[in-house]
LOTOR-344243 format. One record per residue (C-alpha): residue in three letters; x, y, z. Coordinates in steps of 0.001 Angstrom, whole numbers, plus 500000, padded with zeros to 6 digits. Example, Ala and Ser with C-alpha at 12.3 -4.5 7.8 and 13.67 -1.06 7.14 Angstrom:
# LOTOR-344243
Ala512300495500507800;Ser513670498940507140;
This chain:
# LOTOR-344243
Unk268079261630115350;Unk267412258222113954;Unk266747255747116992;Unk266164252607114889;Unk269436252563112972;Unk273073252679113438;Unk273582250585116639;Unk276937250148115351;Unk278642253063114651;Unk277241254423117960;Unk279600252077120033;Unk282378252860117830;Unk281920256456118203;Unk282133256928121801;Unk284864254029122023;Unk286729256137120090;Unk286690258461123256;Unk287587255983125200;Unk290346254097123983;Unk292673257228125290;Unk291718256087128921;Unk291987251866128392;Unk295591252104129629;Unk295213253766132904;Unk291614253762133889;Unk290559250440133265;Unk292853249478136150;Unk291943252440138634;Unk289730251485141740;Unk286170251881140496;Unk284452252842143640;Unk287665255727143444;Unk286558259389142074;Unk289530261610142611;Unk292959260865142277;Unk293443260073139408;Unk296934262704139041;Unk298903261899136191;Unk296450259759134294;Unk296361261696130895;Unk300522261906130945;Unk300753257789132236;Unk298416257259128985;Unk300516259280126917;Unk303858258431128790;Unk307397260002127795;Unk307464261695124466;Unk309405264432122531;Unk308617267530120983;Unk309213267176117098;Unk309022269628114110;Unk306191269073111651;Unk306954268211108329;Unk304575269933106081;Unk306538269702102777;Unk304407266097101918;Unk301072264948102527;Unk300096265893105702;Unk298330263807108507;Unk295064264604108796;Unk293470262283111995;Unk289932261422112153;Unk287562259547114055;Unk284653257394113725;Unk281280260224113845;Unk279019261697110975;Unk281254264710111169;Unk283977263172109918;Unk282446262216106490;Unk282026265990105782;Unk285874265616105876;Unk285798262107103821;Unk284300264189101165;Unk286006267559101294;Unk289040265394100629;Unk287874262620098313;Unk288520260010100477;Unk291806259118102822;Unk294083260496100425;Unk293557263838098939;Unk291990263363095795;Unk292341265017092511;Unk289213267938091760;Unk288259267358095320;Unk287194270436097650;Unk290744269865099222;Unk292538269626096205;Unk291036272511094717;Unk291886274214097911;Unk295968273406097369;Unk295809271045100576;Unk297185267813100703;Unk296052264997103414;Unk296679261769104275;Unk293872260930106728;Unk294887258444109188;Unk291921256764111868;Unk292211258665115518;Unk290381256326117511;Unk293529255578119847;Unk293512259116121616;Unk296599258858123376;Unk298250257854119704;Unk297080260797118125;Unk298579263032120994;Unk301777261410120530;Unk301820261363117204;Unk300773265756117632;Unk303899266130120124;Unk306411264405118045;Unk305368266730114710;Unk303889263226112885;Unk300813265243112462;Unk299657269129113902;Unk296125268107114203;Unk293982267299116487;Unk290542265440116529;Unk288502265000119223;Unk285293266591121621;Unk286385269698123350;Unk286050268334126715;Unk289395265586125609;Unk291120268649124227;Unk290652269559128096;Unk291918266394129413;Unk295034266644126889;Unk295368269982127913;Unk297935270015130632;Unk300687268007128541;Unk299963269170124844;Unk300544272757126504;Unk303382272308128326;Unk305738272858125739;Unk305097276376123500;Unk305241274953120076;Unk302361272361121232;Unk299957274620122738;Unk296578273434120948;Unk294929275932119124;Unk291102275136118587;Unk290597276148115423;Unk287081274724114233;Unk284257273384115762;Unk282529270046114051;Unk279578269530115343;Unk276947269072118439;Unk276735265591119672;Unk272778263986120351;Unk273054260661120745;Unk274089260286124746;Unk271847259582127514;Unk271572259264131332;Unk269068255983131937;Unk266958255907135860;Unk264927253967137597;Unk261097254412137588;Unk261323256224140970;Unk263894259708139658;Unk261636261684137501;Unk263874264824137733;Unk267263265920137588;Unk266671267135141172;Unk265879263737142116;Unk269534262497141723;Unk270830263252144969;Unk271904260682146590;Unk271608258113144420;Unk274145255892142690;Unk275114256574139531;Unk276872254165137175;Unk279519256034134196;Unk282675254718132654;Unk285567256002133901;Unk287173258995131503;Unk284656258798128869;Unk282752261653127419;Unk279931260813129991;Unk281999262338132726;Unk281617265987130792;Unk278318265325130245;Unk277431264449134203;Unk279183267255134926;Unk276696269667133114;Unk273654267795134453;Unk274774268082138548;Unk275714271713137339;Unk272493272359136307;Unk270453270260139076;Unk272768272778141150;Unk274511269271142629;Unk278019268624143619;Unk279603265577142993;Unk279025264435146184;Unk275346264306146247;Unk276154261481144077;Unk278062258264144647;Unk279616257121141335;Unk280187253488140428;Unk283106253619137859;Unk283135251184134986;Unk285689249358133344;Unk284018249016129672;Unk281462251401128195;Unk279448248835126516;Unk278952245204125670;Unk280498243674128953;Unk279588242760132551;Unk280970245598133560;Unk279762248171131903;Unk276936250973133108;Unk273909249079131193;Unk274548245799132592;Unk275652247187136370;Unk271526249068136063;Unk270421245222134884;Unk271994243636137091;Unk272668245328140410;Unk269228247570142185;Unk271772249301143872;Unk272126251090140961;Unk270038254021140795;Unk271024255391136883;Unk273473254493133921;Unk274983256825131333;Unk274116254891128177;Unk274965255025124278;Unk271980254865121985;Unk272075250733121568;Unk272255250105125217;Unk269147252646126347;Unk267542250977123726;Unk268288247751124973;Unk267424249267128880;Unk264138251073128194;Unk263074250993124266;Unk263799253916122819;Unk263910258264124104;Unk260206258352124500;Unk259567254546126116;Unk259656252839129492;Unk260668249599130148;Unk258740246838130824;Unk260584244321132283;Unk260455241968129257;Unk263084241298126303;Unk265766242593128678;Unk264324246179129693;Unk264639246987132925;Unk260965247413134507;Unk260643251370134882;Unk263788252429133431;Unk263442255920131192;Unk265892258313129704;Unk265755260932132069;Unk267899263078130267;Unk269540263378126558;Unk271891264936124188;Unk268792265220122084;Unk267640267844124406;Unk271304268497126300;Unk272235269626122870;Unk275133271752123900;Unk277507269396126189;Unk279672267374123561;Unk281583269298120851;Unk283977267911117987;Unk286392269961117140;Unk289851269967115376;Unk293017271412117303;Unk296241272736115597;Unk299768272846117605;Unk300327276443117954;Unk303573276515115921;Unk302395274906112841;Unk299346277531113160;Unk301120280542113513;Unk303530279593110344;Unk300298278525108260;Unk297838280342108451;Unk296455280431104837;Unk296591276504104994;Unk294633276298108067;Unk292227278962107041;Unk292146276991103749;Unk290912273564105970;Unk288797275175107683;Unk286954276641105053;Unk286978273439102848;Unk285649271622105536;Unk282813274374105875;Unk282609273826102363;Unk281930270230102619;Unk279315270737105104;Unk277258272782102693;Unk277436270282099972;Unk276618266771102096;Unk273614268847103919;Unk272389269627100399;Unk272953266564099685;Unk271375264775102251;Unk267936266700101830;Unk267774265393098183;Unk268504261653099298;Unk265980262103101428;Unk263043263730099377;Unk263784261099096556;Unk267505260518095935;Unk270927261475095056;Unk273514259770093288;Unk276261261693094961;Unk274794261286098567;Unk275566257076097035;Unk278960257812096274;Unk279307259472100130;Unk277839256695101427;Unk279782254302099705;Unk282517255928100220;Unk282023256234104020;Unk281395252858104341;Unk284804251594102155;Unk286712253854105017;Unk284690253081108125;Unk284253249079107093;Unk281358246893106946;Unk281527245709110369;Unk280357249541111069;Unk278581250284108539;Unk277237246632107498;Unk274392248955105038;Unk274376252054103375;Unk271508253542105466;Unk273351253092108361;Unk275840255582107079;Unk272924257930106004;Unk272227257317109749;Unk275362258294111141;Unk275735261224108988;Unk272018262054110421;Unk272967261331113767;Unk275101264575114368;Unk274215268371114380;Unk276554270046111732;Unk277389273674112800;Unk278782275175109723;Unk279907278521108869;Unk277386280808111074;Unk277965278190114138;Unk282181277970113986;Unk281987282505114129;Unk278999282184117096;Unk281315279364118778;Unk284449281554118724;Unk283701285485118431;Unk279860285752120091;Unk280387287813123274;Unk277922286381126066;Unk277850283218124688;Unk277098280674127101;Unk278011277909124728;Unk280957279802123336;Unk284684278919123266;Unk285255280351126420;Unk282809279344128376;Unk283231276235127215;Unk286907276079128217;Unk286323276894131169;Unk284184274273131969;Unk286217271594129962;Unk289451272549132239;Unk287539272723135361;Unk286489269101134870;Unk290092268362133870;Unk291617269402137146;Unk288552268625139555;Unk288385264901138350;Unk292143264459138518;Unk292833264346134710;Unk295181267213134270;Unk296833269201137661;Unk296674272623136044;Unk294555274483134106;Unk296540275660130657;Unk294145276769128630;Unk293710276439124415;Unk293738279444121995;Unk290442280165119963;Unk290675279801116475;Unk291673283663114943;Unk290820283310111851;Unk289547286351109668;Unk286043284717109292;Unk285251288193107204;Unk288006286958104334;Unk286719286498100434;Unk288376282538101629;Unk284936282077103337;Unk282307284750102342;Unk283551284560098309;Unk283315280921098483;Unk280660279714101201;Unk277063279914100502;Unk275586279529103743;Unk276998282869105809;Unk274306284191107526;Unk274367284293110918;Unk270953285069111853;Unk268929282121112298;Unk265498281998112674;Unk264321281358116162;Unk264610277617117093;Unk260867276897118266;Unk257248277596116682;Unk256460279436119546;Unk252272278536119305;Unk253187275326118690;Unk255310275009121897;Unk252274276924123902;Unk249988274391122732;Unk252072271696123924;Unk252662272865126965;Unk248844273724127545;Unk248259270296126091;Unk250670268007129043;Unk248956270916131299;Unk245432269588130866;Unk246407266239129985;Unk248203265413133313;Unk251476264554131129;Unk253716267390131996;Unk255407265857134616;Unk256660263141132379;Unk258215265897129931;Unk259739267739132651;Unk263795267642133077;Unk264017269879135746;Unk261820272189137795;Unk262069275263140826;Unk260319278004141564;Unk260457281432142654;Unk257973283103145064;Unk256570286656145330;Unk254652288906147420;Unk250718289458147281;Unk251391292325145638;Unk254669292040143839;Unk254601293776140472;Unk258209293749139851;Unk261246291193139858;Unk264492292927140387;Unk267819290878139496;Unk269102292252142680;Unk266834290039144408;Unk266573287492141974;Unk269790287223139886;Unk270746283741141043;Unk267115282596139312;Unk267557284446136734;Unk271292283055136105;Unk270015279742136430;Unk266997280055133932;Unk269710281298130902;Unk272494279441131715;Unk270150276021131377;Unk268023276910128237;Unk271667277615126823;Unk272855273770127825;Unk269218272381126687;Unk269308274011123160;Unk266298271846122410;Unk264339271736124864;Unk261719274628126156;Unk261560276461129293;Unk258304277074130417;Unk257568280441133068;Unk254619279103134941;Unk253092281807136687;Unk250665280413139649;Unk247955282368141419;Unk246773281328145278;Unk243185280145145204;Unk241709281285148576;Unk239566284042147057;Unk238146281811144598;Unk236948279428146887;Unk235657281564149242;Unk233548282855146432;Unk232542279731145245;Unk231621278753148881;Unk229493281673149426;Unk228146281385145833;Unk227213277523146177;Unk225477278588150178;Unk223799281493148489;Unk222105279932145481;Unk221605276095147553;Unk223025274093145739;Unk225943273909148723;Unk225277272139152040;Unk227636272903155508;Unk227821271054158348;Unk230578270804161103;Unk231932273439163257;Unk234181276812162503;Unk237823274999161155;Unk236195271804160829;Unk233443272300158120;Unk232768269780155574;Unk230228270705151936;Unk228285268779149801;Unk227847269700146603;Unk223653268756145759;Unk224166265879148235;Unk227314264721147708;Unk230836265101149611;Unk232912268128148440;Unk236749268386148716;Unk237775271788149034;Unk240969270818148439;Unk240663268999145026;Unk241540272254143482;Unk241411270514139289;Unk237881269258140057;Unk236920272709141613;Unk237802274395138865;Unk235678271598136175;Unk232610272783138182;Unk233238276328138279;Unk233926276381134885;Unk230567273805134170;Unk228441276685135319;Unk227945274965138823;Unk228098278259140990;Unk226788280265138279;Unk223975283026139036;Unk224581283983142292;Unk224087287657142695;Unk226903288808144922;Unk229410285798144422;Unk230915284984140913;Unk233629282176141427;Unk233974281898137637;Unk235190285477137215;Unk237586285086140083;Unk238950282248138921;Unk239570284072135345;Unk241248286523137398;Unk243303284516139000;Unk244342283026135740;Unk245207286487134241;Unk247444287591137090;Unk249353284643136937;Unk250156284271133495;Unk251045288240133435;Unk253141287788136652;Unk254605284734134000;Unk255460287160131369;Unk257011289572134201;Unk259739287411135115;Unk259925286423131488;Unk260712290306130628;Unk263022290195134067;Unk264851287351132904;Unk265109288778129395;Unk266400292068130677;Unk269111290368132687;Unk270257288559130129;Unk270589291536128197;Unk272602293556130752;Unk274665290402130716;Unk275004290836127012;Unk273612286687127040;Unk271792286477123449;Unk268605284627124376;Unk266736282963122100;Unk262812284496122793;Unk261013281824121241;Unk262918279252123794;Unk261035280557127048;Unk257609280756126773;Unk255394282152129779;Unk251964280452130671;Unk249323280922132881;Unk248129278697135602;Unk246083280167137575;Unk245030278262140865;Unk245390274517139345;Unk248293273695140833;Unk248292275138144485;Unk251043273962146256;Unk248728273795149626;Unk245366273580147978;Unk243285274991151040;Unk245534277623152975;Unk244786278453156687;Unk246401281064156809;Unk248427283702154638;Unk251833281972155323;Unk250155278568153630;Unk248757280958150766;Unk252161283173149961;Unk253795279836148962;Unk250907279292146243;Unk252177282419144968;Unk255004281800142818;Unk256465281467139322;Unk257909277674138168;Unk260461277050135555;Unk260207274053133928;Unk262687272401131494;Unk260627270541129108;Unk260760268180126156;Unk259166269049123188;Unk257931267245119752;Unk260289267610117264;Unk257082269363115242;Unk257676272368117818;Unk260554273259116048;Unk261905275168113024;Unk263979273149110557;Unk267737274389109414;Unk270457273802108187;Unk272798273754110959;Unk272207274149114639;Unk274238276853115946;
């Protein structure tokens, strides 16, 4: 994702989300979180059911996002031009801007158009009324693309997902935000009332909007953010603000699409009549569209290695349709074509037909309509039909070129070790870290059964399936009271160690100076400088090393427990995601146990959600 450009089209983008809500929302109580009944049908109001007219050009909405220019080109612009993809295809489209929401599902109802265009999660809010008539059931019949450019901004004082209980959280009201909260108290394993929510009236460039409420008010413990405002709060994914040129001192993006990677979906919905009476045409669509996506990736990569006069004509092209006032340059539509995660062909057949998939259609739904009717925005769940298209046909494997479905695995797997060894040593891993808990064991646990430890386990692949780009690390951590009682008895033995004090209240010096037996890092630098070396019954070094081995293989333990139940859950995992590491005693959790209470709670295995260089991972094409 390109930080530095595209301010613009960023706003526009997730305003075109929001204007949907403008009618009814912006005059709801802010402090207010449920309750909000029949705010999709007030938007929408009164309308009736009309036939679609698919004898002419037909209505084709779109809004303003990178995915959408896959469409600008598969059609030659707004209207369907001659030797385009579309035309070639026997389609005919007049492409009309979507922005308004609430238009576009009036204009759906009363047969102006049978599309939809939106993220899933508003095909969930529009659920309720576009279903409750037969001939305007939605059918989702392609997905778009993965959305990256959404964050959560907190103060210097929340380092964790965890840490968001109880604080105040600023989001405007019925935007995409509210889907993508959702997934981050889901995954914290938070209600929504370990959080207090201060609703907003604008997303952006107003008093009241969630940037400006976190400048403004300290009450305000975090802001959901586009890309111009976090850059305007903090500096950019990796930064924290300083205080100066309008940052807020200590502000950070404590979590991201960039990593969240699988919480906002575009996707196209067809009323259910117009599908089931055209199927070839729809097939067609989706297919040219697929078709399109090939080309401008292609495309793209040669603009980018030197240059491409087609790429140009996209560009200028997007820009005509978009305007200047969007996209004032032609890198800034490069940018917003770079600014989305195109799914193509292998993703749209994972999305809908991928048993176990965590971040497939139906789990998905699910979700999507649970937020609906929990947050007030539809009363009843009615669910959408997955697309059931023949995906198999000669319309997409004679005429696509980029079918297969297995990727390669998403991470360099030695690169990702070596990162995580790197933040280890480095003390920087708690600044990468998203989330973290832990699992404990017993002295001599050699197995971890999904009876005992299914919730864990649950947890560990249902978030590395959310956080598609970022790596979970199985920490496996060893208790350290052997090692220091050999390097206590080493260090007396050879006299290098002094002890004074009483049985329970003994203090060391190390060569004449004071000893903490409890600064466990600084233990280990001497052990491993050769400090307690040569003593003949005592070897500190080697029990250390020991320590380290049993940890990292109780690490790859849960890693094959995790993998197994993931298995028996038919879940696809993705191996190179969850990488196991040894510890050893670094990190004790009580660093000088008194007993073997204290010391079984040193014993455990962490998971930790962490960020990653972009270098840790494996181009492609599309990210499915």
């Amino acid at each position: 994702m390109k930080l530095g450009i595209l301010r613009k089209h960023l706003i526009q983008r997730t305003l075109s989300t929001l204007l949907l809500f403008s009618v009814v929302f912006w005059s709801a109580p802010l402090s207010s979180l449920h309750g909000q009944g029949d705010s999709f049908k007030s938007a929408v109001g009164n309308q009736s059911i009309g036939q679609v007219n698919a004898s002419g050009p037909i209505q084709l909405p779109y809004i303003t996002w990178g995915g959408d220019v896959a469409t600008f080109h598969a059609n030659g612009g707004l209207q369907t031009a001659d030797d385009s993809i579309f035309d070639k295809q026997g389609l005919n489209f007049n492409m009309k801007p979507g922005d308004d929401f609430a238009q576009q599902v009036k204009d759906y109802l009363a047969g102006k158009t049978p599309f939809l265009r939106g993220t899933f999660r508003m095909m969930g809010m529009a659920s309720e009324i576009i279903g409750a008539d037969p001939r305007t059931k939605g059918v989702v019949i392609m997905q778009m693309t993965w959305s990256a450019g959404d964050h959560l901004v907190a103060r210097e004082e929340i380092k964790t997902l965890s840490d968001l209980k109880g604080k105040t959280i600023a989001i405007q009201q019925g935007g995409p935000h509210v889907g993508m909260l959702d997934d981050i108290l889901n995954t914290a394993q938070l209600s929504w009332s370990d959080v207090t929510i201060r609703w907003t009236k604008d997303l952006t460039a107003s008093p009241d909007s969630p940037a400006e409420l976190l400048k403004k008010n300290t009450q305000i413990d975090a802001c959901f953010a586009i890309t111009p405002d976090m850059l305007g709060l903090c500096g950019g994914l990796e930064n924290i603000g300083t205080g100066a040129e309008g940052t807020v001192k200590g502000a950070h993006v404590l979590v991201s699409t960039a990593e969240l990677s699988r919480s906002i979906a575009d996707v196209y919905v067809c009323r259910k009549d117009f599908y089931d009476s055209n199927q070839e045409l729809i097939t067609k669509f989706v297919a040219g569209y697929l078709r399109a996506t090939e080309e401008l990736v292609d495309m793209k990569r040669q603009y980018e290695a030197g240059g491409s006069s087609k790429y140009d004509q996209v560009l200028n092209m997007t820009q005509k349709i978009y305007g200047s006032e969007v996209i004032p340059v032609l890198e800034e539509a490069h940018g917003l074509i770079s600014d989305c995660s195109f799914v193509g062909y292998p993703g749209n057949v994972i999305f809908f037909t991928q048993k176990g998939n965590l971040s497939g259609f139906e789990a998905f739904q699910e979700s999507a309509l649970m937020l609906a009717v929990s947050q007030g925005y539809a009363k009843e769940k009615m669910g959408l039909f997955p697309s059931g298209l023949n995906y198999q046909s000669d319309t997409f494997l004679k005429y696509l070129s980029k079918t297969k479905i297995e990727r390669q695995e998403r991470f360099r797997a030695e690169a990702v070790r070596e990162e995580i060894e790197m933040l280890s040593s480095g003390g920087e891993l708690d600044d990468k870290t998203i989330l973290s808990f832990t699992i404990n064991f017993e002295p001599n646990q050699t197995e971890f059964s999904a009876v005992q430890y299914g919730a864990e386990f649950q947890r560990v692949i249902e978030t590395s399936q959310r956080f598609g780009n970022a790596v979970v690390a199985i920490r496996g951590h060893s208790d350290p009271t052997k090692t220091l009682l050999d390097l206590v008895k080493a260090g007396l033995q050879k006299g290098v160690m002094k002890r004074s004090g009483s049985r329970g209240n003994y203090s060391y010096a190390l060569k004449g100076r004071p000893l903490d037996l409890e600064a466990t890092k600084n233990l280990a630098k001497l052990i491993e400088s050769g400090a307690f070396d040569g003593a003949q019954e005592f070897n500190p070094r080697e029990t250390m090393q020991a320590a380290l081995n049993l940890s990292k293989q109780r690490a790859e333990q849960v890693l094959g427990a995790v993998s197994k139940y993931a298995s028996d859950k038919g879940v696809k995992m993705d191996a190179s995601q969850i990488q196991p590491v040894g510890v050893g005693i670094r990190e004790p959790f009580i660093a000088k146990p008194s007993n073997l209470k204290e010391a079984k709670q040193n014993m455990r295995v962490e998971f930790r959600i962490i960020r990653v260089p972009a270098e840790a991972t494996n181009a492609s094409d599309f990210d499915f």
